[in-house]
C-alpha positions in Angstrom: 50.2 26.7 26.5 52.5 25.4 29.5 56.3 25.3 29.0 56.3 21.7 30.1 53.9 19.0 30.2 54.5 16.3 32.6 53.9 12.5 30.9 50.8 10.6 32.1 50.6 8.3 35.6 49.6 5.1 34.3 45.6 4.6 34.6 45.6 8.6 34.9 43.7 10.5 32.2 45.3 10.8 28.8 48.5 10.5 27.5 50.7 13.7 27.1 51.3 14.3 23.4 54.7 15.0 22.7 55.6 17.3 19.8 58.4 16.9 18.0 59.4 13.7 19.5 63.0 12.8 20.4 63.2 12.0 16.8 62.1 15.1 15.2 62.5 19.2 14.8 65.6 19.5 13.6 68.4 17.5 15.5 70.1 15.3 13.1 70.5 16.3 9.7 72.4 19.7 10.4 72.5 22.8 7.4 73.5 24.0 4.3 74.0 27.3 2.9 73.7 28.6 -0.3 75.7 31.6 -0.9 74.9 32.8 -3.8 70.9 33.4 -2.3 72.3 33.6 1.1 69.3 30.9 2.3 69.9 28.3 5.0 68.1 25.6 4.1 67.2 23.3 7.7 65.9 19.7 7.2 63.0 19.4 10.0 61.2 16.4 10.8 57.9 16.6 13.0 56.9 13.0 14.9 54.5 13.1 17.5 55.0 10.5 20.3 52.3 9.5 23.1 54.4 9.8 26.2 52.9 7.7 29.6 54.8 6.3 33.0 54.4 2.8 34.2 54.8 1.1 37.4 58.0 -1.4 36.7 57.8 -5.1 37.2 59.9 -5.0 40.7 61.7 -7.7 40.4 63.3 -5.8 37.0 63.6 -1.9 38.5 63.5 0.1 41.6 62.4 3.2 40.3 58.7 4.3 41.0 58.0 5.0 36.9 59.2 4.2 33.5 58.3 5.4 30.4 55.5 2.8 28.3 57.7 1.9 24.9 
């Protein structure tokens, strides 16, 4: 499995599955500890997101690609 998976081109095959999204593994929640069974308990939330590149409308951007929201 590659390290890194570029998004898709628009009109270019299938979008690149991201896994977890920006929303998900565990990034927001943060820890606890119980010290008396010395377990670190980790909230972790998995959300996949279908990740693609546009062309922008020009008259809005002058990059080359956006993401599709």
């Amino acid at each position: 499995m590659p390290l890194y998976t570029p998004p898709r081109i628009e009109g270019a095959g299938k979008p690149t599955v991201q896994l977890p999204a920006d929303g998900g593994g565990a990034n927001w929640t943060g820890a606890a500890v119980d010290p008396a069974s010395g377990v670190l308990y980790v909230f972790s939330h998995t959300r996949a997101a279908s990740v693609s590149l546009i062309k922008p409308d020009p008259n809005r951007s002058d990059l080359n690609f956006v993401p599709d929201r």
